[in-house]
RODO-2510 file (C-alpha; in nm, 4 decimals, decimal comma):
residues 328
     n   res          X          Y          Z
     1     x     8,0067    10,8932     8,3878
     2     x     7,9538    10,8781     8,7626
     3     x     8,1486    11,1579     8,9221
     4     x     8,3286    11,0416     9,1891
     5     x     8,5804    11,2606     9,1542
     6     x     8,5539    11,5891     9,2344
     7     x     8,9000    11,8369     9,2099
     8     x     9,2600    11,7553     9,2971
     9     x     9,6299    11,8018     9,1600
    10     x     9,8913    11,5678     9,1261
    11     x    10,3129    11,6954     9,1038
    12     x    10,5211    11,6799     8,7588
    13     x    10,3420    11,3735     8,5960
    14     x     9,9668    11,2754     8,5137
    15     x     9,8056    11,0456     8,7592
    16     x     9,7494    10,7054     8,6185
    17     x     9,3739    10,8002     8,6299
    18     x     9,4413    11,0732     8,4596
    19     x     9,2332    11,3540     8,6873
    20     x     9,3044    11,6394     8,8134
    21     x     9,5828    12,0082     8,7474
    22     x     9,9157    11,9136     8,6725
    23     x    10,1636    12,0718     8,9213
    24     x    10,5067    12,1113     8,8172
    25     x    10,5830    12,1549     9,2164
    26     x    10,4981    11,9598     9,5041
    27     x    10,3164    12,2160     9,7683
    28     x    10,5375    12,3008    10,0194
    29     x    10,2931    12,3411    10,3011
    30     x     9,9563    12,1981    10,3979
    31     x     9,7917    12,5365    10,3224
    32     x     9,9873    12,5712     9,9900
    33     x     9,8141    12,2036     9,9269
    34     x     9,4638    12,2295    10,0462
    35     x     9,4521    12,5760     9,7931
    36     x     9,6304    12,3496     9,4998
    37     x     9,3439    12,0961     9,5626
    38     x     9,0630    12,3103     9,5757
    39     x     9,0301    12,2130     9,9629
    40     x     8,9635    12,5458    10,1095
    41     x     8,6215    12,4788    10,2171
    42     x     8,4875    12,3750    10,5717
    43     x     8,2093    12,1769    10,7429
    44     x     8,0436    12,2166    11,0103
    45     x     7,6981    12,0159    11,1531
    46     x     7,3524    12,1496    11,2318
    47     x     7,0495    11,9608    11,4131
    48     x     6,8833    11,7382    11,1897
    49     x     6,4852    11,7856    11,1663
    50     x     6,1588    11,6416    10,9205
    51     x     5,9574    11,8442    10,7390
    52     x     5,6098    11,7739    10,7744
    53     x     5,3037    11,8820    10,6008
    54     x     4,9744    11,9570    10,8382
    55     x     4,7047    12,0670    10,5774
    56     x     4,8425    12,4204    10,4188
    57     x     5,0976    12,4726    10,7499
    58     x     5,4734    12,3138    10,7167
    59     x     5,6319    12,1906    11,0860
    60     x     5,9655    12,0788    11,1058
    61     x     6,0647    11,8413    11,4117
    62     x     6,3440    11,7814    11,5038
    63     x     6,5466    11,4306    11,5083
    64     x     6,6918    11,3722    11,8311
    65     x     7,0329    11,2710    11,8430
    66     x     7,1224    11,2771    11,4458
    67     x     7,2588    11,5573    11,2558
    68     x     7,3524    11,6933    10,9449
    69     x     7,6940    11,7384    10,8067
    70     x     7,7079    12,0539    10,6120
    71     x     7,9757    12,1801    10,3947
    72     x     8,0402    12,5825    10,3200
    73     x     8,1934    12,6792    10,0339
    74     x     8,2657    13,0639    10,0216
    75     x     8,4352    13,2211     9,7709
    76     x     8,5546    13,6015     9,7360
    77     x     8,2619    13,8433     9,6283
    78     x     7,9887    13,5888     9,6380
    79     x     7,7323    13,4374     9,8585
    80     x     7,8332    13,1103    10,0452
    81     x     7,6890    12,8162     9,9141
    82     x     7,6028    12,4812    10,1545
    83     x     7,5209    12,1153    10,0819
    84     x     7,4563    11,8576    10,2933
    85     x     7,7328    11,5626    10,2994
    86     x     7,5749    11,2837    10,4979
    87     x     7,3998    11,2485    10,8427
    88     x     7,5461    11,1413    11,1751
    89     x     7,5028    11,1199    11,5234
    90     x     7,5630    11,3293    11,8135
    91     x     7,9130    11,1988    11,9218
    92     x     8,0895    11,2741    11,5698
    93     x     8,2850    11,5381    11,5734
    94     x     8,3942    11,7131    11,2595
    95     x     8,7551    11,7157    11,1053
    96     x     8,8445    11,9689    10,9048
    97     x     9,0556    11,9511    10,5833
    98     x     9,3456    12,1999    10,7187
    99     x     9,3480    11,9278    11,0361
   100     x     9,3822    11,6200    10,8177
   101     x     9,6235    11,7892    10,6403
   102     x     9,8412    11,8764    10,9624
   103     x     9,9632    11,5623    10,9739
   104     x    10,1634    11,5639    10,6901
   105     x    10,2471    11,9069    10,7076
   106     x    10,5129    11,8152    11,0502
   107     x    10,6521    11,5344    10,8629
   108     x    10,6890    11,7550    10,5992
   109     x    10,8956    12,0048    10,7356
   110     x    11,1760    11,7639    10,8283
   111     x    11,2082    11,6596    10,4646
   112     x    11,0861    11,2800    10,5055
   113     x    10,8342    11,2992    10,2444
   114     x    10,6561    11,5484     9,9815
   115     x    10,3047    11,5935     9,9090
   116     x    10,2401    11,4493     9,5930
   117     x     9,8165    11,4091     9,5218
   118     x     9,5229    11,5436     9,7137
   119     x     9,1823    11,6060     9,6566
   120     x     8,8155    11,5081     9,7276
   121     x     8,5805    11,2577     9,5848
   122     x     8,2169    11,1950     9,6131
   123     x     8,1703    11,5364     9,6164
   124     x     8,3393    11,6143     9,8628
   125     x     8,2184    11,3401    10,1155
   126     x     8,5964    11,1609    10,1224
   127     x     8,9011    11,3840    10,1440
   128     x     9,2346    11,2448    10,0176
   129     x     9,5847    11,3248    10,0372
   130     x     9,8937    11,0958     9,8996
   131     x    10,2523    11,1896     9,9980
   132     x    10,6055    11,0336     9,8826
   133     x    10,8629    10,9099    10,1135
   134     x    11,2125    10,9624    10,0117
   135     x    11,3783    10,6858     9,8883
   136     x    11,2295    10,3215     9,7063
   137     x    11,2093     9,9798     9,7189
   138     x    11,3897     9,7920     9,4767
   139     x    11,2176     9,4071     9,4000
   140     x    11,4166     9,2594     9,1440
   141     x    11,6581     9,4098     8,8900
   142     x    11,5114     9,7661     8,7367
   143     x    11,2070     9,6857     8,9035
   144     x    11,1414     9,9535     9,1695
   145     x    10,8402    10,0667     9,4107
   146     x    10,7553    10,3886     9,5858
   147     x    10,6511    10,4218     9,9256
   148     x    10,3648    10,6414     9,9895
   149     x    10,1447    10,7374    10,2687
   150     x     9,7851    10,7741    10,1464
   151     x     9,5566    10,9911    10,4285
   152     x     9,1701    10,9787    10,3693
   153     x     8,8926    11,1541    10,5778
   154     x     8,5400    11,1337    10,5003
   155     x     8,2866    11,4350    10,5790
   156     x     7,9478    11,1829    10,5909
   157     x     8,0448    10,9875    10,8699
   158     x     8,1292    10,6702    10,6116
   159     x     8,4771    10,5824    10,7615
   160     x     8,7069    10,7096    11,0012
   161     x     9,0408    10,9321    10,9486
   162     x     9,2516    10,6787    10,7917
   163     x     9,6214    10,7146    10,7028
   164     x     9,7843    10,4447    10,5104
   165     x    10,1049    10,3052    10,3709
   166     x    10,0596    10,2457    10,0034
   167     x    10,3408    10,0916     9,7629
   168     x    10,3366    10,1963     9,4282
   169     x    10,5251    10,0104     9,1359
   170     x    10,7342    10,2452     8,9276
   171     x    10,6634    10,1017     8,6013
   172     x    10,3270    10,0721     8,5518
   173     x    10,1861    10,2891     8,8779
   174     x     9,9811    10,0315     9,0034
   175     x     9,8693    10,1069     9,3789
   176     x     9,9888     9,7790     9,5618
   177     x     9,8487     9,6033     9,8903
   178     x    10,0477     9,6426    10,1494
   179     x    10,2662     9,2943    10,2499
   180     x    10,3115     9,3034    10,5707
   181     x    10,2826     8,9775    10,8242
   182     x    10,2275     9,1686    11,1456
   183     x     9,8397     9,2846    11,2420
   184     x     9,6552     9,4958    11,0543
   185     x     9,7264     9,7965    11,2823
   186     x    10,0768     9,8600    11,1495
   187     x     9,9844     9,9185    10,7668
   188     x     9,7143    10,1504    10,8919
   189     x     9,5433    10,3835    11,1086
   190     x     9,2176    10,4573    11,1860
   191     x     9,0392    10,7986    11,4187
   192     x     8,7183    10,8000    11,4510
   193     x     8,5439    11,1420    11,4360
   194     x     8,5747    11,2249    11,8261
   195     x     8,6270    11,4938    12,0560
   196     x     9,0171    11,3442    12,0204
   197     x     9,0359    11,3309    11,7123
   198     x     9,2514    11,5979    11,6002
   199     x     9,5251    11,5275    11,8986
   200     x     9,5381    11,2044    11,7607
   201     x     9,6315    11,2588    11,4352
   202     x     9,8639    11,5313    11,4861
   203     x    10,0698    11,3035    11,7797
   204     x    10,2535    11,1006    11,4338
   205     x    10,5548    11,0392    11,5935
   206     x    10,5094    10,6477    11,7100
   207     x    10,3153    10,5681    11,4006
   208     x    10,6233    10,6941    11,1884
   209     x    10,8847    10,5866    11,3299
   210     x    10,8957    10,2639    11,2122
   211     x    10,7350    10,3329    10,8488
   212     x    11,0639    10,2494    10,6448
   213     x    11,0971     9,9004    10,8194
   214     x    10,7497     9,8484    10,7998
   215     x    10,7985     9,8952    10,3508
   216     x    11,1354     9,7247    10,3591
   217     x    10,9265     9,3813    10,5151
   218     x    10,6468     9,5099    10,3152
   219     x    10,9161     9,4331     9,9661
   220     x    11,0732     9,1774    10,1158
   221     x    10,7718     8,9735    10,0942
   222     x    10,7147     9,1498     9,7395
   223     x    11,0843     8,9803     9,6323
   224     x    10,9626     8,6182     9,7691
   225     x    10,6883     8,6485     9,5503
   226     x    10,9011     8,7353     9,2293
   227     x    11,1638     8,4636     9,3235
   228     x    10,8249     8,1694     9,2961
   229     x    10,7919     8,0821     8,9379
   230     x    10,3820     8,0191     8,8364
   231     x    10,2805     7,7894     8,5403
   232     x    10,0142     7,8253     8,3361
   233     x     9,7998     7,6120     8,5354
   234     x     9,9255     7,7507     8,8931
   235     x     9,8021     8,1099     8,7039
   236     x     9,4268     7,9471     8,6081
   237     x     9,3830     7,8235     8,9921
   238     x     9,5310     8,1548     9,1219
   239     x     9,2637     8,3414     8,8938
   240     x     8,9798     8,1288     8,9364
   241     x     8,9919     8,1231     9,3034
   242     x     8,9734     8,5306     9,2950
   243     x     8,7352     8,5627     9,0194
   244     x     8,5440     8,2037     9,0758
   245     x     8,2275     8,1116     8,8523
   246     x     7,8999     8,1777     9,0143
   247     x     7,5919     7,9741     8,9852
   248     x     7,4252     8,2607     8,7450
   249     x     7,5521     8,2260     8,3522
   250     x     7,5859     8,5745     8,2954
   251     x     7,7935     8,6295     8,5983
   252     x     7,9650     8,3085     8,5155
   253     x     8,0300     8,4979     8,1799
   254     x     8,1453     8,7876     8,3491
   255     x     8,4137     8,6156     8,5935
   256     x     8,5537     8,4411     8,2917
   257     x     8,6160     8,7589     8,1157
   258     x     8,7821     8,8901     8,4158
   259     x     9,0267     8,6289     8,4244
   260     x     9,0649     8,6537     8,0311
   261     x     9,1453     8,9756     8,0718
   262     x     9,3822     8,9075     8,3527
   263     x     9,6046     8,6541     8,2016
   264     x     9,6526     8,9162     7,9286
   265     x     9,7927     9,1251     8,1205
   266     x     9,9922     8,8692     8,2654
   267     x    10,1433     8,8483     7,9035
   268     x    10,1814     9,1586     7,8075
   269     x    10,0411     9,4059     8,0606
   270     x    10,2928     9,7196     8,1842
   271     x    10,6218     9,5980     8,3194
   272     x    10,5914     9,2601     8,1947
   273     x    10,9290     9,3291     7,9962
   274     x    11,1357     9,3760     8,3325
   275     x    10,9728     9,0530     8,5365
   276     x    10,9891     8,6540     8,4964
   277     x    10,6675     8,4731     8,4978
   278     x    10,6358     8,4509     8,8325
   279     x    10,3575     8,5258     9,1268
   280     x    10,4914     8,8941     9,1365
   281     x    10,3918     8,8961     8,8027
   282     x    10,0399     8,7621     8,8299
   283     x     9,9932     8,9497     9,1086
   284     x    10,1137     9,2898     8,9157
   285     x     9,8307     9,1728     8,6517
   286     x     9,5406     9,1555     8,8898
   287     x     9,6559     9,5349     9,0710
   288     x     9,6604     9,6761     8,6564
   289     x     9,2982     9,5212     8,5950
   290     x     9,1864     9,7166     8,9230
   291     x     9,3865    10,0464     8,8556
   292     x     9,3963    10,0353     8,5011
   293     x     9,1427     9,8083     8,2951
   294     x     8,8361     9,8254     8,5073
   295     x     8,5590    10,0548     8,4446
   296     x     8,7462    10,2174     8,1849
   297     x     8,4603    10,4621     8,0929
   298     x     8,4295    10,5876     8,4671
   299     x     8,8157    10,6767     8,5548
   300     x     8,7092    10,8645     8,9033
   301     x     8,4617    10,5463     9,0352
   302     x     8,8068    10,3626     8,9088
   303     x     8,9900    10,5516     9,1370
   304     x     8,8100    10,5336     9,4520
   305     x     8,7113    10,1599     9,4331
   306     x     9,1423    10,1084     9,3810
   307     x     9,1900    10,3459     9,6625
   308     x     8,9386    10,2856     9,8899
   309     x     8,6193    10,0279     9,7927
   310     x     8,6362     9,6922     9,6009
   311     x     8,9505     9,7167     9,4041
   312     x     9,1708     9,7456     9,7228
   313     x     8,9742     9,4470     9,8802
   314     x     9,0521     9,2629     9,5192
   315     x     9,4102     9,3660     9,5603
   316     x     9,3925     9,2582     9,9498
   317     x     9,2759     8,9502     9,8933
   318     x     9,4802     8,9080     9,5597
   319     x     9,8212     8,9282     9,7660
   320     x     9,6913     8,6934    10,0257
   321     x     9,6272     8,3942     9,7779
   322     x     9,9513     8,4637     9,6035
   323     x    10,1079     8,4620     9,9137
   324     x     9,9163     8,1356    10,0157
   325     x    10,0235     7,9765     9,6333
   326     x    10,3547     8,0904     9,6413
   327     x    10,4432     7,8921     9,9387
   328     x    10,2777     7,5339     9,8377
***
């Protein structure tokens, strides 16, 4: 098993990757969270330099303009321990976990959401923190999503401080794209690791305020999708343009058992008792293959690639073409 993820909690129910300590509270404060999470750890970087070897006499020499990120882990009664998390250059600017966190912890306090998941991956190179909005978004009949905003930071210099909304259906927890026909910019944010960094993502107030229309256009495009009925052949085009055959047989195997696996899901996958054969449908099958069916042995690598990597681009690009299909 790779071990992508590290430590974490999740509030009242088991995550549908099933990681992490069970909390039968949500944290009320950011410190109360970053504890719960195992978070309480800080990083900090240091010049970068080679080690060389000159006969029996080691030299180091130093890299100009690239350093190391370095994370400290102390712990009461023992000796700090460091390891190196990635290497950048000389305008990054570290943020730390208790700053990331600050962000949720104003909205917080005025009772718009509760932190619900947090915790670190990669060993420690991508912090994460999920929190609920009150309320949800109903699609059709019983058939209900959350609204979530889902805040990542990465210690290695990999990606920016991003905070994103992030639906998730009720039923069968699968972590949605976001729908949304405006730019990019209003599903997400992005702060690089600068001297502003930390202003930035503590000034929330003009990002939030429009978050509730932004997931009630979000599942109005969701309800579209579950009012378009799909065929059986509208499903195999749908499919095969996500998952088409390449010119290699084995991979031309392995995109065929993608798509097997996909229209069985359509059939019978989670929630398929509550929702008509329709593109909502199909498009619930391909976000439980991500979240749910792929790499089953490796839950954690699961987790990031639905979160973060491939998966969410799958589930992008998924919503797109249904989108696209729907509306032929």
């Amino acid at each position: 098993m790779s071990h992508q993820f590290e430590n974490g909690f999740f509030v009242q129910k088991p995550a549908w990757h099933g990681l992490g300590v069970l909390l039968a509270d949500a944290p009320p404060t950011a410190a109360a969270a970053i504890v719960s999470a195992g978070l309480g750890w800080s990083v900090f970087k240091t010049p970068l330099e080679a080690i060389v070897q000159d006969n029996n006499t080691w030299h180091a020499l130093s890299v100009p303009r690239h350093f190391a990120v370095v994370r400290k882990i102390t712990q009461a009664d023992t000796t700090p321990t460091y390891q190196t998390l990635g290497v950048v250059g000389d305008q990054y600017r570290p943020v730390q976990n208790e700053a990331a966190f600050e962000f949720f912890n104003r909205i917080v306090e005025t009772g718009m959401v509760e932190y619900h998941t947090a915790g670190s991956l990669r060993g420690g190179r991508t912090v994460f923190v999920l929190a609920r909005l009150n309320g949800n978004l109903r699609i059709a009949g019983d058939d209900v999503v959350d609204k979530y905003l889902l805040l990542s930071n990465s210690h290695d210099g990999s990606s920016p401080v991003r905070i994103m909304f992030t639906p998730i259906r009720v039923v069968c927890s699968n972590t949605l794209a976001m729908a949304t026909a405006r730019a990019d910019k209003h599903k997400r944010i992005s702060i690089r690791h600068t001297a502003g960094a930390v202003a930035r993502i503590q000034n929330v107030a003009e990002y939030l305020a429009g978050v509730n229309a932004q997931f009630e256009q979000s599942a109005d495009l969701y309800r579209y999708l579950a009012q378009r009925s799909i065929n059986t052949f509208q499903l195999s085009e749908y499919l095969t343009r996500l998952f088409p055959d390449p010119a290699e047989t084995a991979k031309r195997n392995s995109a065929r058992s993608i798509r097997d696996r996909i229209t069985a899901l359509f059939e019978n996958g989670r929630g398929t008792d509550i929702t008509a054969t329709n593109f909502w449908r199909a498009l619930n099958a391909v976000s439980e293959f991500v979240d749910h069916s792929r790499n089953l042995n490796n839950p954690d690598s699961r987790m990031y690639s639905a979160w973060f990597g491939q998966g969410m681009q799958v589930k992008e690009t998924a919503l797109q073409l249904a989108m696209q299909l729907a509306a032929a």
